[in-house]
N, C-alpha and C positions, 0 to 999 in steps of 0.2 A: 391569315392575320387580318382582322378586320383593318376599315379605314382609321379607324379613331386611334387604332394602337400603330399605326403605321405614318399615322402623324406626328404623337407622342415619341416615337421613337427618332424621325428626323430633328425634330426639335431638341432632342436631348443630344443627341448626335450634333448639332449646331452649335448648343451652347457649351459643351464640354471641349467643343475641338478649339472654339475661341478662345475659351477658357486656358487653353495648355498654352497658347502661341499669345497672349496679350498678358497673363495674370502671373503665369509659371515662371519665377526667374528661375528656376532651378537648370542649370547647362546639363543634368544629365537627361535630361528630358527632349532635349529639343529636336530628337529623330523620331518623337512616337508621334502615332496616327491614327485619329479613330475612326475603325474600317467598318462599323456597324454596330446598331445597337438592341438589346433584344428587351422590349418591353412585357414583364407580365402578365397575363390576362387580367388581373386586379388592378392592375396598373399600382400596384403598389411599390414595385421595384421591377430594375433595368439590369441588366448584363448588358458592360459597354465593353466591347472589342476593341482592341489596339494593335497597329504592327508597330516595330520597334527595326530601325533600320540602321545601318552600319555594323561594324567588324564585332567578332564577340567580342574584344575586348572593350569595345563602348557600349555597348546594350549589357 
């Protein structure tokens, strides 16, 4: 993965994860975590990874 897409992808990775923990009221949310993000070579689109933590019956 070049630099430019390995920055893009920190960056998305930054603002998504602030994003869930400042903007999200939603309580079913607040064990997820985003554990990586895979940017496109086009950089037109991302695949963001999440772990999802606690009992199955909360995830």
């Amino acid at each position: 993965m070049s630099r430019r897409l390995l920055k893009a992808a920190e960056a998305i990775r930054e603002v998504v994860s602030l994003a869930i923990v400042t903007e999200m009221r939603d309580p079913r949310i607040k064990n997820v975590t985003v554990v990586g993000v895979e940017v496109m070579p086009d950089m037109k689109s991302a695949k963001v990874h999440v772990s999802i933590m606690g009992s199955e019956k909360e995830q």
